[in-house]
C-alpha positions in Angstrom: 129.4 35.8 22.9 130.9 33.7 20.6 128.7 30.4 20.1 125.6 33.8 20.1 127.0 34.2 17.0 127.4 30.7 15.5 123.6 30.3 16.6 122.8 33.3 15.0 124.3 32.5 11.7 122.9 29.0 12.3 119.6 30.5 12.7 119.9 32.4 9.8 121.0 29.9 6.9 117.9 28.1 8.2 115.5 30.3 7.8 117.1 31.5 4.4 117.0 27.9 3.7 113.5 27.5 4.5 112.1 30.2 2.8 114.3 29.0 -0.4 114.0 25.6 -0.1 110.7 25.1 -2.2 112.5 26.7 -5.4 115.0 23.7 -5.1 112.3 20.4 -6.0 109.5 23.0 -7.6 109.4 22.9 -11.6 110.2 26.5 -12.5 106.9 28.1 -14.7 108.9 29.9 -16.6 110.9 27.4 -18.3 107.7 24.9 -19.4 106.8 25.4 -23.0 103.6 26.3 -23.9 101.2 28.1 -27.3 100.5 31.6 -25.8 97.9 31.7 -28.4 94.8 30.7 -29.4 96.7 28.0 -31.7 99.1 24.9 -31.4 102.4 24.4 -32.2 103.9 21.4 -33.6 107.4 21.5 -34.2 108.0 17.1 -33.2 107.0 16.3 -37.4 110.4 14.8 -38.0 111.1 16.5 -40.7 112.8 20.1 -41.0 109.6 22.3 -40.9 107.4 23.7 -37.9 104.3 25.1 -37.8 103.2 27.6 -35.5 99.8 28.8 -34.2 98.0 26.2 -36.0 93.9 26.5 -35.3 90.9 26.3 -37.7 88.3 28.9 -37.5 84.7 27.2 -39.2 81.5 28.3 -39.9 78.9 27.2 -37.4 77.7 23.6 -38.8 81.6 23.0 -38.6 81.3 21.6 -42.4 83.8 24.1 -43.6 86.9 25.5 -42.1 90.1 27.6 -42.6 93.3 26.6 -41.7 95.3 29.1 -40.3 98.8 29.3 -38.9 102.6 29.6 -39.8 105.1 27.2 -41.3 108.8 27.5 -40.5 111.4 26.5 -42.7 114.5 27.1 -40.7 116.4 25.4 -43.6 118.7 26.2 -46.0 116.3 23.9 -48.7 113.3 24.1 -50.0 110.5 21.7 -48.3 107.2 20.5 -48.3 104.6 20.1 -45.5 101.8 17.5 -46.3 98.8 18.5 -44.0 96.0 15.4 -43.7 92.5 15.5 -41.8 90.9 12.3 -41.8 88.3 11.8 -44.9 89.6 14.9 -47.1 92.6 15.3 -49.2 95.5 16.4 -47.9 96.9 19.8 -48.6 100.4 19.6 -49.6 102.6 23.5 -49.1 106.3 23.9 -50.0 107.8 26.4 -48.4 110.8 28.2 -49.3 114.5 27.9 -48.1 114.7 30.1 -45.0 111.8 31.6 -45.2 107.7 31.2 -43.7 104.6 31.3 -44.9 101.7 32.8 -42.7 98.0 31.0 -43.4 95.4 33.5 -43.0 97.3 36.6 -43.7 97.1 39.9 -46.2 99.5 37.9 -47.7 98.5 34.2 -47.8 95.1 32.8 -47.7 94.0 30.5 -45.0 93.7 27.2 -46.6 90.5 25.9 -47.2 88.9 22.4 -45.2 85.7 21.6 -47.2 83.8 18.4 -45.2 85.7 19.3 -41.9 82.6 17.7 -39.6 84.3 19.3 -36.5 82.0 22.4 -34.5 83.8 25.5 -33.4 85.0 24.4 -29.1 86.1 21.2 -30.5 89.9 20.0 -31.9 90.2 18.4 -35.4 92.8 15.5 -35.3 95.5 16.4 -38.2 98.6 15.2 -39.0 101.3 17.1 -39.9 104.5 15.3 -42.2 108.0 17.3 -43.9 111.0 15.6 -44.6 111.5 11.6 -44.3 109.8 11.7 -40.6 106.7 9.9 -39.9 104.9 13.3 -38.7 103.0 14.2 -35.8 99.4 13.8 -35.1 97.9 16.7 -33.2 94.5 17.8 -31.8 94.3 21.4 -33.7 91.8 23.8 -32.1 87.8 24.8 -34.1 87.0 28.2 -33.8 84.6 30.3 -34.6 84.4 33.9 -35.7 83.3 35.8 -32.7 86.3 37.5 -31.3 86.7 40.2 -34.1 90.2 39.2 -35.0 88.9 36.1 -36.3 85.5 37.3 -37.8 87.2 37.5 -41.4 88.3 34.0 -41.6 85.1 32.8 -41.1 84.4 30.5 -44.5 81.9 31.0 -46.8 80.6 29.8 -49.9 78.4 27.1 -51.3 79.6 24.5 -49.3 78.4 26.1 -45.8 74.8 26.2 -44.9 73.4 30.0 -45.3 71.7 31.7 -42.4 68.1 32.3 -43.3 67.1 35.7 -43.1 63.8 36.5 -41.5 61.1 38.3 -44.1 58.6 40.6 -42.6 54.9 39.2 -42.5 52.7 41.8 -43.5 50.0 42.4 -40.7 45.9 42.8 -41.7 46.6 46.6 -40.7 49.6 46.7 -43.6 47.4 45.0 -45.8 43.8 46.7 -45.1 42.0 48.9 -47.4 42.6 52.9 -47.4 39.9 54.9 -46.1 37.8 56.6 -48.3 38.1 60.3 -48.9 35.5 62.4 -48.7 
């Protein structure tokens, strides 16, 4: 009766064992990091600021585009965040002590990428630097403005090519001579 029991208890750890066993060399899903957004985050610049949800929604040449995302100053000093895309000026934001500032809000407007050569579905390489640190180079997603959410950060201007809107060509009926009256 007795070794019934050690076998069943024996029996039992290895079943619990087995069925637990994975959960022991599997990464857990839960604890990878990962954007649960459309955007990036980049928070390896070195320097005391983060951004957050970074992406760029552009027109449909991909000529222009908006920046849009937050940066994080979790600081008790002001700093400044130079932002750089190959072949344009870089944009240079300095953010408050404590405090974010939100790209493409009610609040703050997205900032603007004139010559940005990259097509909504592709990533723009740019390189984000605050602080003394060297910064962090990072592929930042193109969008466009289909979803709705994104339809009002769309650019416009000069500076992106105008959709041409089709004219109505008058047909000989439009065009013909009325009927006389008698």
């Amino acid at each position: 009766m007795k070794s019934r029991l050690v076998a069943s208890a024996a029996l039992s750890a290895l079943v619990l064992l087995g069925a637990t066993g994975c959960t022991f060399i599997t990464p857990q899903s839960t604890k990878i990091e990962y954007s649960a957004s459309d955007g990036v985050n980049i928070s390896d610049t070195d320097g005391p600021l983060d951004v957050r949800n970074a992406f760029v929604v552009a027109n449909d040449e991909g000529t222009v585009g908006n920046f849009v995302g937050a940066v994080v100053n979790p600081t008790s000093d002001k700093a400044t965040l130079t932002i750089t895309v190959a072949g344009i000026d870089p944009f240079t934001v300095t953010v408050p002590a404590g405090k974010t500032i939100s790209f493409g809000t009610e609040d703050e407007a997205p900032l603007r990428i004139v010559g940005l050569d990259s097509k909504p579905g592709s990533t723009v390489e740019m390189h984000f630097q605050s602080g003394d640190g060297a910064g962090a180079k990072t592929q930042v997603p193109v969008l466009d403005g289909r979803l709705p959410y994104y339809s009002e950060l769309v650019p416009d201007g000069a500076e992106s090519t105008p959709t041409p809107t089709p004219t109505p060509t008058p047909t000989p009926s439009d065009t013909a001579a009325p009927a006389p009256e008698e």
